[in-house]
Backbone as a ProteinNet text record, in pm:
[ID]
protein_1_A
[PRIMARY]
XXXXXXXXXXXXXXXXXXXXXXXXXXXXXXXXXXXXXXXXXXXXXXXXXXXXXXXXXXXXXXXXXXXXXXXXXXXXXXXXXXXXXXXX
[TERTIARY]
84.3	0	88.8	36.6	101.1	95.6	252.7	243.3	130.3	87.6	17.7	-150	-146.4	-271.4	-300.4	-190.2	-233.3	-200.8	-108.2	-131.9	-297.6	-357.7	-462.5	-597.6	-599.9	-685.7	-783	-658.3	-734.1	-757.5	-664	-762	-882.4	-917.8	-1002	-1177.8	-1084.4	-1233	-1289.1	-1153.1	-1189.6	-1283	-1276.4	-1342.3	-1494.8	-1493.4	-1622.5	-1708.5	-1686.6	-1748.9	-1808	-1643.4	-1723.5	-1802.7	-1799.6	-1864.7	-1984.7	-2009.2	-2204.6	-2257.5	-2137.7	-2166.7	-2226.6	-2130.5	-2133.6	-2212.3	-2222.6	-2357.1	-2509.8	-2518.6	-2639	-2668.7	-2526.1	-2569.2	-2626	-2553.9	-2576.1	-2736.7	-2700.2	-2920.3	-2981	-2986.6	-3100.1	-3099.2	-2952.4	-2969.1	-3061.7	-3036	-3074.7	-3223.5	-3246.4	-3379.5	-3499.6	-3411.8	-3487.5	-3547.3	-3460.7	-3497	-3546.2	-3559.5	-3628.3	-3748.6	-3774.3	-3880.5	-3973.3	-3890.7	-4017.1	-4025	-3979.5	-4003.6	-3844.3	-3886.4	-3785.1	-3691.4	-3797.9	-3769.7	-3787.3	-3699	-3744.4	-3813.9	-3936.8	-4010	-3935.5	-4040.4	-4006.5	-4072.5	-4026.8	-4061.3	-4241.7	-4239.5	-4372.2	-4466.5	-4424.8	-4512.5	-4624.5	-4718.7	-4894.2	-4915.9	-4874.4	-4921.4	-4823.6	-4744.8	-4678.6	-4679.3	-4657.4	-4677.6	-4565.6	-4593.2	-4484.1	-4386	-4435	-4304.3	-4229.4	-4296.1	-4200	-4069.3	-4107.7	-4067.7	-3923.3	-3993.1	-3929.4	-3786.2	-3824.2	-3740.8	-3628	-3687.4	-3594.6	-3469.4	-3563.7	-3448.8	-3308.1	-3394.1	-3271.4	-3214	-3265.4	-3146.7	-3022.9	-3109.6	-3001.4	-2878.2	-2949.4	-2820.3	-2730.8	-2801.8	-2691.5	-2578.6	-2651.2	-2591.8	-2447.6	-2461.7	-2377.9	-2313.4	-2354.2	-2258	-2154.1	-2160.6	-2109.1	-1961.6	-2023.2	-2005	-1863.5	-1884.5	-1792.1	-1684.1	-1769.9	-1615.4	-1489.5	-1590.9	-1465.5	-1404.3	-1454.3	-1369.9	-1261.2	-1293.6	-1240.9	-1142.8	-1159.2	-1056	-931.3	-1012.7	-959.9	-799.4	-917.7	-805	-666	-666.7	-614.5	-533.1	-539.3	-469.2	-369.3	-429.4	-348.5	-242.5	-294.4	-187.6	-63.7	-140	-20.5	69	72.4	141.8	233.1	195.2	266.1	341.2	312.1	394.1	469.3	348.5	429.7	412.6	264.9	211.3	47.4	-36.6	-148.7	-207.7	-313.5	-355.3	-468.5	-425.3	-531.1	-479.7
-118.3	0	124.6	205.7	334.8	402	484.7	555	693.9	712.3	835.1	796	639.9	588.4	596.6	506	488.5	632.6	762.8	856.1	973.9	944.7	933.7	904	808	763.3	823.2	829.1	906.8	1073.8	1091.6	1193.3	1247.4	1109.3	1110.8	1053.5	974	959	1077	1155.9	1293.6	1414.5	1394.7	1468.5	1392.4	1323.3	1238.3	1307.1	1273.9	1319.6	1449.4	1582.9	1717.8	1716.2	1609.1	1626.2	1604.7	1552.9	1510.7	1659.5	1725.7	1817.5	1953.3	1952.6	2096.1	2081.8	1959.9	1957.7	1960.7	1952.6	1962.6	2078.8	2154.6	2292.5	2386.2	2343.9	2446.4	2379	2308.7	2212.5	2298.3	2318.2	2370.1	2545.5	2597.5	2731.2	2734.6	2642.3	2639.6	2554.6	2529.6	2468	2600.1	2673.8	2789.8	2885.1	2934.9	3060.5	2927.2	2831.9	2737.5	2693.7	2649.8	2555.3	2639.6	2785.2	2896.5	2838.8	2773.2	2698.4	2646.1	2666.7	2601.9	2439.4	2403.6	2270.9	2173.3	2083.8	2026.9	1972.9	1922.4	1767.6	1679.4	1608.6	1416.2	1338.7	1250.1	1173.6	1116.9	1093.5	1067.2	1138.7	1285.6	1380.3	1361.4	1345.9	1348.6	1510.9	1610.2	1747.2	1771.8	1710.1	1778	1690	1790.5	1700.4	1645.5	1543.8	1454.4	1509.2	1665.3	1738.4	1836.1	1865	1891	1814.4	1676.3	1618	1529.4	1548.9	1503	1583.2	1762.5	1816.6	1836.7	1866.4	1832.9	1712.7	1621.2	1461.7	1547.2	1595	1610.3	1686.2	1832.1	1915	1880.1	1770.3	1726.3	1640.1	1529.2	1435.9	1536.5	1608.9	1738.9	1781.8	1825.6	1904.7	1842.5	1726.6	1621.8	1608.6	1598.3	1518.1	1618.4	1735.3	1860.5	1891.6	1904.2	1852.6	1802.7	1644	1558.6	1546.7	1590.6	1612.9	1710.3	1855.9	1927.3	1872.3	1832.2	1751.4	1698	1572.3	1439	1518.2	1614.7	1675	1750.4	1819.7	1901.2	1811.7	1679.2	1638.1	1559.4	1535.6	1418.8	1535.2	1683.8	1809	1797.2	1792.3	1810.5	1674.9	1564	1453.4	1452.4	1509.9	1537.2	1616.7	1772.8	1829.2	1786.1	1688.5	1599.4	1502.2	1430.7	1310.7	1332.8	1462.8	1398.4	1340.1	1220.2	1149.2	1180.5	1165.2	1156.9	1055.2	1022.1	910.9	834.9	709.6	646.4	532.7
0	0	0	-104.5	-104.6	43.3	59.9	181	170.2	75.6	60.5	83.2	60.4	84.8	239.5	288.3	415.1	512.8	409.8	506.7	507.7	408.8	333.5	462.9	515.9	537.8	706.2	790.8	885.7	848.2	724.1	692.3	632.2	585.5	483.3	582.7	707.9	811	870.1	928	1002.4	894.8	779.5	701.5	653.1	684.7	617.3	763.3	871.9	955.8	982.8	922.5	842.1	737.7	654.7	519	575.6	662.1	702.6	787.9	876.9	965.4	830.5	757.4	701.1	586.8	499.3	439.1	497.8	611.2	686.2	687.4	728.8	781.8	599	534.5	401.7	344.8	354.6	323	370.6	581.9	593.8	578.2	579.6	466.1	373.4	287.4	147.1	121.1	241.1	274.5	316.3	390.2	417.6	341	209.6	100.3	25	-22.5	-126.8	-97.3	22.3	73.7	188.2	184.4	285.6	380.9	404.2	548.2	639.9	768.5	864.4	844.5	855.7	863.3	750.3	681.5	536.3	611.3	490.3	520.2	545	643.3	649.2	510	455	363.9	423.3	548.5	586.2	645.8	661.9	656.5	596.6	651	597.9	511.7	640.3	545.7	464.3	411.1	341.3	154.9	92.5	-64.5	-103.6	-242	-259.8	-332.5	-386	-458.5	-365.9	-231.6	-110.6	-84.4	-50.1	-39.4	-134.1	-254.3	-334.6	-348.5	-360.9	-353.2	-264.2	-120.5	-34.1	-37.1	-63.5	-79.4	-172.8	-316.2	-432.7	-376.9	-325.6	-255.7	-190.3	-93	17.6	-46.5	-116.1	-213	-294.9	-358.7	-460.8	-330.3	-267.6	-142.8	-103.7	-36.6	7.9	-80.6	-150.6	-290.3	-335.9	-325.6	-367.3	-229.6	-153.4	-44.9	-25.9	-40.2	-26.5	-131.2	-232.5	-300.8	-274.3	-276.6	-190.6	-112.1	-10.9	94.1	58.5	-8.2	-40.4	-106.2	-228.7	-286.7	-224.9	-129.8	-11.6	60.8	91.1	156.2	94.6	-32	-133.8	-128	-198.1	-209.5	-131	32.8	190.7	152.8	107.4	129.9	28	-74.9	-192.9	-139	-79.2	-27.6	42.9	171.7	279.5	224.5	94.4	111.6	-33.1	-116.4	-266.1	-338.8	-291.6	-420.6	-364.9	-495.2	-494	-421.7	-300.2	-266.8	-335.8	-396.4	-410.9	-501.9
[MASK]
++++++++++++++++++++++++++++++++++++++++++++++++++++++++++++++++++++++++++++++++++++++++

């Protein structure tokens, strides 16, 4: 195993754990001016409709997904710097 892999890797857990924190936080930003409302729907929300709903979901996956790449990129960047090779 590449040394850049395995130096790679607790950095790559410690960020997965931001990647869930800080995509949450920009969702319910972006949950707020989109959806007029506080709080997204629950998928089983009775009052709420299935294109509420629907939307929220896509927001959130785009969101994350956007997300984690910075991250992931973020951190591959940090390991290249440190060791000199790309991890993976």
């Amino acid at each position: 195993m590449k040394a850049s892999k395995v130096a790679y890797k607790p950095v790559g857990m410690a960020l997965g754990a931001a990647t869930g924190m800080v995509s949450g936080a920009v969702f319910k930003q972006v949950w707020k001016r989109v959806g007029h409302d506080k709080d997204a729907p629950d998928a089983t929300d009775e009052q709420r409709t299935w294109g509420e709903v629907l939307l929220a979901a896509t927001l959130q996956g785009a969101i994350f997904a956007v997300v984690k790449a910075a991250v992931d990129r973020s951190g591959a960047t940090a390991v290249r710097r440190l060791t000199g090779t790309w991890p993976g």
